[in-house]
C-alpha atoms as one frame of an Amber mdcrd trajectory, in Angstrom:
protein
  -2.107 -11.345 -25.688   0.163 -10.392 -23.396   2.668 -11.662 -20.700   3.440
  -9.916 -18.247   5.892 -11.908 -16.304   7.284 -10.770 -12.793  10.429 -12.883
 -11.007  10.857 -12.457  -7.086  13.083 -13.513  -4.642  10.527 -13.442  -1.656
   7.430 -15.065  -1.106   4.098 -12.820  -0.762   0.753 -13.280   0.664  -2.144
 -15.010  -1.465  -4.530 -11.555  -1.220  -1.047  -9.131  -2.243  -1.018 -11.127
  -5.563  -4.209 -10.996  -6.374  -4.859  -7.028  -5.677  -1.463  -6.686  -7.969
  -2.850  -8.433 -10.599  -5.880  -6.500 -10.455  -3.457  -3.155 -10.214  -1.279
  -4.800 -13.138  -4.241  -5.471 -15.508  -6.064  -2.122 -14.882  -2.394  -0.220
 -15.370  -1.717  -2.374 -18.487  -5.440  -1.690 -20.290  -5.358   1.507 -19.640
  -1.711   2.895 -20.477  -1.590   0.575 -23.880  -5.095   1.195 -24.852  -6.475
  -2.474 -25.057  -8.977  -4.523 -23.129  -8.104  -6.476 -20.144  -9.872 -10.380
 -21.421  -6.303 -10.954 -22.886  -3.776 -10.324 -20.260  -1.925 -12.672 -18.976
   0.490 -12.466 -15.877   2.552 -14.491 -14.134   4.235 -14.303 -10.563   7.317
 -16.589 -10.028   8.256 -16.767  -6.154  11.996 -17.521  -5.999  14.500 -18.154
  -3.261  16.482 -15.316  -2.606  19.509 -16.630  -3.933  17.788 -17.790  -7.593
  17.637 -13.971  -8.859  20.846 -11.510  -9.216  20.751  -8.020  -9.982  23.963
  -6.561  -9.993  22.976  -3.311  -8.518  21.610  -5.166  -5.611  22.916  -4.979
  -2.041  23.071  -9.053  -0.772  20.185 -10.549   0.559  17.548  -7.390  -0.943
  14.786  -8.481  -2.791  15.243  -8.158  -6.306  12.231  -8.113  -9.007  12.960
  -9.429 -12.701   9.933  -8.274 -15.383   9.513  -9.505 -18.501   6.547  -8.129
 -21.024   5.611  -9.837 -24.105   3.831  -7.889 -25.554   2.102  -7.269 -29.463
   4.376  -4.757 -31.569   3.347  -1.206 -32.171   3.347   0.365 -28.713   5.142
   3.197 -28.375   8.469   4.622 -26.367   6.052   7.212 -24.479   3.684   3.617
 -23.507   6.316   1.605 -22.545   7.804   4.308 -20.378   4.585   4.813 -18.462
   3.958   1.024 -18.158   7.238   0.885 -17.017   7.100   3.474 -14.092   3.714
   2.470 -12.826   4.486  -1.060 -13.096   7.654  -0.544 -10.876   5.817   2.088
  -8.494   3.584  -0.867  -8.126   6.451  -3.695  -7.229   7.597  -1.093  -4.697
   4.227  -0.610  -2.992   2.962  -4.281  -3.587   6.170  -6.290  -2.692   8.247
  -3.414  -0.761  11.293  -4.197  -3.529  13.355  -0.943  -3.955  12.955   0.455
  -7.317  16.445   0.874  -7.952  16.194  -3.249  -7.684  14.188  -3.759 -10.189
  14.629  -4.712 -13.672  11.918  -4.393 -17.125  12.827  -6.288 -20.671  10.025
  -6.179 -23.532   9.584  -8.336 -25.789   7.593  -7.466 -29.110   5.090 -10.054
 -31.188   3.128  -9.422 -33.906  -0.723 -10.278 -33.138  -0.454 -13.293 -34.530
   2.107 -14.873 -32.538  -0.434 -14.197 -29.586  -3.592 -16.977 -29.697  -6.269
 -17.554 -28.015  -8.018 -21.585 -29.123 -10.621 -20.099 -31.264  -8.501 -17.358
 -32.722  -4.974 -15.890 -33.536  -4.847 -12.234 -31.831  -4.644  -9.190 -34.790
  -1.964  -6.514 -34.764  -2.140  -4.253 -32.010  -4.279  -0.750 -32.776  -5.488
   2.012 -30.476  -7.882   1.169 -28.437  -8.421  -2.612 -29.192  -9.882  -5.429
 -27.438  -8.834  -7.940 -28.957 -11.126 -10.944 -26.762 -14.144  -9.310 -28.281
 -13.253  -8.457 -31.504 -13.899 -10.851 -34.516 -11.349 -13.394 -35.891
């Protein structure tokens, strides 16, 4: 299951969030091949001075992403996530894509749980809300 966690240092209108998370989940499902039951994302709105980026001019808004996500991905995935996720900051949040930042972190399925089930390792094409424990 992933996390998909972004850090700003702005606040954003309630309707913004909600049509990124709909641009995050469709991005996510369909550049790492997995259904879209399972995703889980999380907005933090920060004041400006709780995030740093070094690269940063003062006072810019800065996003900080962090993806958990299930091992077995590969470079050319992450790459793509990574460029369409920060194309999507930039139109979503107007944050500069030079001041933005991506970290992954990798899991094996079963470190990812649902309360009925643990989540299997990740293979093409998966859905892993629908398929069996």
């Amino acid at each position: 299951m992933p996390h998909l966690q972004f850090e700003i240092n702005k606040t954003v209108k309630k309707k913004l969030k909600k049509d990124f998370i709909v641009f995050i989940e469709k991005s996510f499902s369909k550049i790492m091949q997995t259904g879209k039951d399972h995703i889980a994302i999380t907005i933090r709105e920060l004041e400006k001075e709780s995030l740093s980026l070094g690269r940063a001019g003062e006072n810019e808004s800065i996003c900080l992403m962090n993806f958990d996500i299930r091992s077995g991905r590969t470079k050319k995935q992450k790459i793509e996530l990574v460029k369409k996720l920060i194309s999507g900051v930039e139109k979503f949040f107007q944050i500069k894509k030079s001041n933005q930042y991506v970290t992954f972190t990798n899991h094996k399925g079963i470190e990812f749980n649902f309360y009925e089930k643990s989540l299997l390792n990740w293979v093409e094409n998966d859905d892993p809300s629908k398929n069996e424990k």
